[in-house]
C-alpha positions as CSV (number, residue, x, y, z in Angstrom):
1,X,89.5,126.1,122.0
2,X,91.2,123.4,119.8
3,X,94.9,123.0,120.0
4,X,94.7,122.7,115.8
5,X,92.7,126.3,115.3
6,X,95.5,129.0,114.9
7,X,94.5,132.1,117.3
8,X,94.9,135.3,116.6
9,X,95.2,138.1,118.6
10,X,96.1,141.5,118.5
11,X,99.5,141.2,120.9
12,X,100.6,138.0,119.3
13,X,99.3,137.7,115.6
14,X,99.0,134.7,113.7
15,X,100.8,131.8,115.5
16,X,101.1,128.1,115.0
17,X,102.2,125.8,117.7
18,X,104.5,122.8,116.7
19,X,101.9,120.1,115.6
20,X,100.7,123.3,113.2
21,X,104.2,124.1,112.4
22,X,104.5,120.1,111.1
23,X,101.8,120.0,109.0
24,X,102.7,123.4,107.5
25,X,105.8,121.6,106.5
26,X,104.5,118.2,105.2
27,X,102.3,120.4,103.0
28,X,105.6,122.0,101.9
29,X,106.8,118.8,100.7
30,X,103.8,117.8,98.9
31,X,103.9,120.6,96.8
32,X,107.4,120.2,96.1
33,X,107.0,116.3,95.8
34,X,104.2,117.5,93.0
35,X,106.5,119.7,91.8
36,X,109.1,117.2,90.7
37,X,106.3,114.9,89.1
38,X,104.4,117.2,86.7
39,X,106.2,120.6,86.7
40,X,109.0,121.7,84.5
41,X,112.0,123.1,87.0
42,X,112.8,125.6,85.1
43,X,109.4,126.8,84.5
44,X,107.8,130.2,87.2
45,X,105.7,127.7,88.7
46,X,108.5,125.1,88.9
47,X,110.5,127.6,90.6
48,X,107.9,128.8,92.9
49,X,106.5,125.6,94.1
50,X,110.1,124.0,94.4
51,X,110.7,127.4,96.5
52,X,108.3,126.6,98.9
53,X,109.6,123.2,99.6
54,X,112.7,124.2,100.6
55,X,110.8,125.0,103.7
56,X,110.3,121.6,105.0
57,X,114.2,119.7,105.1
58,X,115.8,122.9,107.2
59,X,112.2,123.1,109.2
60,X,112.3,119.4,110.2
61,X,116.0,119.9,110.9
62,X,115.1,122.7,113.3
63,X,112.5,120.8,115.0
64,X,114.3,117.8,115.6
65,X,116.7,120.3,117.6
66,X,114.2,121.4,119.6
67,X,112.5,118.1,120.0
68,X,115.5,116.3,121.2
69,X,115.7,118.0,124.6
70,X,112.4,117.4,125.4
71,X,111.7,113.8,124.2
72,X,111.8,111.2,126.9
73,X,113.7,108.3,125.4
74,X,116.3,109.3,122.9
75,X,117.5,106.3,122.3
76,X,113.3,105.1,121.3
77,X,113.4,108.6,118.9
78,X,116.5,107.4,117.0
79,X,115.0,104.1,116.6
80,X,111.6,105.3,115.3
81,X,113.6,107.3,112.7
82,X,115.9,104.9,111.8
83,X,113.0,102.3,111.0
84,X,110.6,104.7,109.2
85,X,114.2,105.9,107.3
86,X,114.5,102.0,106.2
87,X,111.0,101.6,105.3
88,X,111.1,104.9,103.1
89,X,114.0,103.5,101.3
90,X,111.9,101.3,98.7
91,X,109.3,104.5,98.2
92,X,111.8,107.0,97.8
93,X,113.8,104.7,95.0
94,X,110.8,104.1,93.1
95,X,109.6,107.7,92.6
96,X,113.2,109.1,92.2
97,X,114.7,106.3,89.7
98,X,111.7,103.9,88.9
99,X,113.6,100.7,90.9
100,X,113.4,99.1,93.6
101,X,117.1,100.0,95.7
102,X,120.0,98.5,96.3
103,X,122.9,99.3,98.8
104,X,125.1,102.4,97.8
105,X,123.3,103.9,95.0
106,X,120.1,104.5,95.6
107,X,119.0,107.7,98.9
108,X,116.9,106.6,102.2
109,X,114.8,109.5,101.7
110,X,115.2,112.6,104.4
111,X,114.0,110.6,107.6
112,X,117.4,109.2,106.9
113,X,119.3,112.1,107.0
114,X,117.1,113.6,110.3
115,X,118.1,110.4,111.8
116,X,122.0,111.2,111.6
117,X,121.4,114.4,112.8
118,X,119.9,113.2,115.7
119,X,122.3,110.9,116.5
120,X,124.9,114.0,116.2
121,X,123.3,115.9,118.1
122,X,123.0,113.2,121.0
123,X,126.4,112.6,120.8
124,X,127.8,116.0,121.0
125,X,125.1,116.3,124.0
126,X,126.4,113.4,125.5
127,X,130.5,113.3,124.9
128,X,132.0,115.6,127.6
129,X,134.7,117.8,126.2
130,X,137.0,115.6,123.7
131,X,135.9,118.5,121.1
132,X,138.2,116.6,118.1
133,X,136.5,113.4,118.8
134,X,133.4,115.4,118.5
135,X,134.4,117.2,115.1
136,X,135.0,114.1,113.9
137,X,132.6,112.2,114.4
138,X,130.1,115.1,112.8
139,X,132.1,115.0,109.4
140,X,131.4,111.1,109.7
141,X,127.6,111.2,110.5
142,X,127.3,114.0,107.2
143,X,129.1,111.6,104.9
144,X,126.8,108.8,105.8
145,X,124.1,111.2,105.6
146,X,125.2,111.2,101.6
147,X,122.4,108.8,101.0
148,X,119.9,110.5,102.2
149,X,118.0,113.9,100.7
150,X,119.1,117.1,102.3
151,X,122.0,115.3,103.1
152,X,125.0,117.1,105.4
153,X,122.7,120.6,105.8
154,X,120.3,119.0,107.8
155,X,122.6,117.5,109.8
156,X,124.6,120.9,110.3
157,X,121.2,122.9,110.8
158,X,120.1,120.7,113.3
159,X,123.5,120.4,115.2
160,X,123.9,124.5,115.3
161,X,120.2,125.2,116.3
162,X,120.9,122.5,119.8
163,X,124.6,123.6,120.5
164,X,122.9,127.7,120.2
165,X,119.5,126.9,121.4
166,X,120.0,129.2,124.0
167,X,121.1,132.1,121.8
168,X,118.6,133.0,118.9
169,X,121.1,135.1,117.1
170,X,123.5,133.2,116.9
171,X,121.3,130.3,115.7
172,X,119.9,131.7,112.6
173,X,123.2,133.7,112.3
174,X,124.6,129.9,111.8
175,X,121.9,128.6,110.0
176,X,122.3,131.4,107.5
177,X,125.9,130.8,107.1
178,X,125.1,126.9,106.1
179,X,122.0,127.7,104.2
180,X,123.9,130.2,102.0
181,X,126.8,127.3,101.5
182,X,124.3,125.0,100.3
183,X,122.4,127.5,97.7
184,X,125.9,128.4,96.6
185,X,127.0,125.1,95.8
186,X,123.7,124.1,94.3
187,X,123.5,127.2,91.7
188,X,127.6,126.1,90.9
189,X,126.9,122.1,90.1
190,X,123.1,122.5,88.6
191,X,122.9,126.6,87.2
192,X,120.5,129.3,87.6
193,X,117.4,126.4,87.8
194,X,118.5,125.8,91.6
195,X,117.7,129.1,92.0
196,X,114.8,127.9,94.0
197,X,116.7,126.8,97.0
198,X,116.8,130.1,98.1
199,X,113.1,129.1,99.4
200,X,115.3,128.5,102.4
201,X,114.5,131.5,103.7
202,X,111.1,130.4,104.6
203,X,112.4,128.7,107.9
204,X,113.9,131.9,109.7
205,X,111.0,133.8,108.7
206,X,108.3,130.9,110.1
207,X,110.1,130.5,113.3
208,X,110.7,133.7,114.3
209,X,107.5,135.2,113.1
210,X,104.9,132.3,113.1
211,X,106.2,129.9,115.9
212,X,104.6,130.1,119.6
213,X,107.0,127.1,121.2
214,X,104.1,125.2,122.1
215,X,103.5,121.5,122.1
216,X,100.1,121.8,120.7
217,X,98.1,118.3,121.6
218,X,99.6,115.1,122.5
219,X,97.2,113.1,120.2
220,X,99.6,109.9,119.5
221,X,98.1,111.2,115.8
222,X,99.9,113.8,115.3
223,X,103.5,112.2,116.6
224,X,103.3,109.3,113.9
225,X,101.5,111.4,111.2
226,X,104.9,112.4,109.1
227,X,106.5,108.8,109.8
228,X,103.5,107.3,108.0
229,X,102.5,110.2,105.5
230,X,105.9,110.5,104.1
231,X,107.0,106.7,102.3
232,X,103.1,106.5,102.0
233,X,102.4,109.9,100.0
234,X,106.2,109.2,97.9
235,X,105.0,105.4,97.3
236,X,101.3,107.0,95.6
237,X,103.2,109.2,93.7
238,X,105.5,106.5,92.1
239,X,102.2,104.8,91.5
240,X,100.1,107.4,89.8
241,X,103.1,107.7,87.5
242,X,102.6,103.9,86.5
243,X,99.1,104.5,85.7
244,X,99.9,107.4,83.7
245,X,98.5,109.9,85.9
């Protein structure tokens, strides 16, 4: 059987392995990518479509957790997201202020900010004790990851998930506790139409329920396929607005 055809059984239900469990999420970012482009906020389907993107910053947060201890060369994994953060830089300026960027205003885009959480959670793997060096290099890593979308969650989300990887309770205990601190202070400095992050919900709910822990294929495909598809699908957006689309 394909590794890309979800089985279902009667012991195990409806599963996706983690090459599934990616695409699920770029899809959630397309929607909510579409959603910023031609739907109203504040309108049901606004809210609804902008729900179900909250799925895919936390998920890829989570994943890049899990990823870490089994990739074979961190120091290749930082550099792949640290070049496809730079090159989504120009794509992710365009569609969110209609120029091209320049230093210090303008975000990287999220492969920016999973790129800082990597390299927190490869340093906190790799410093041995020295816990207030640690601390404080975290709090540096999430302000530089102020230029980048889902900036300091991601970086928390993916830092709890590896430091409690062992421990599920306590991993979506903490990822609840940081989720809830970021819809909070959403609803406080935007109002009742941020409503929507509570779409973070989604992620506990896939990964407990939905998530078998398996590779899926190997295909060099599916590895580079969000790298490529997310400057790509940001940069066709920022174009279709141009020709009025």
């Amino acid at each position: 059987m394909d590794d890309y055809t979800p089985q279902l059984t009667k012991q195990e239900g409806f599963k996706l392995n983690r090459n599934q469990l990616k695409y699920l999420l770029i899809i959630a970012m397309l929607i909510d990518h579409l959603a910023w482009r031609y739907v109203p906020t504040v309108s049901v389907l606004g809210q609804i479509m902008h729900f179900i993107g909250r799925l895919t910053g936390p998920g890829m947060a989570v994943l890049l957790a899990e990823g870490y201890q089994y990739t074979r060369s961190k120091k290749k994994y930082a550099i792949r997201l640290l070049i496809f953060a730079l090159l989504s830089w120009a794509p992710c300026s365009l569609f969110n202020y209609n120029r091209f960027p320049y230093i210090g205003m303008d975000m990287f885009g999220v492969i920016w900010t999973l790129f800082l959480a990597f390299v927190t959670v490869w340093m906190w793997d790799s410093i041995k004790g020295k816990k207030p060096l640690k601390i404080f290099l975290v709090v540096i890593f999430c302000i530089l990851s102020l230029l980048g979308d889902w900036c300091i969650f991601a970086v928390l989300w993916a830092l709890f998930c590896y430091i409690y990887r062992d421990n599920e309770k306590k991993k979506w205990i903490s990822f609840a506790i940081v989720a809830v601190i970021e819809v909070v202070l959403a609803c406080l400095m935007s109002g009742l139409s941020q409503l929507f992050q509570l779409g973070v919900v989604l992620v506990p709910i896939v990964f407990i329920y939905f998530y078998n822990r398996e590779p899926g294929s190997k295909k060099p495909f599916h590895k580079w396929f969000f790298y490529v598809f997310y400057p790509l699908h940001i940069l066709i957006l920022y174009f279709m607005r141009c020709l009025g689309c």
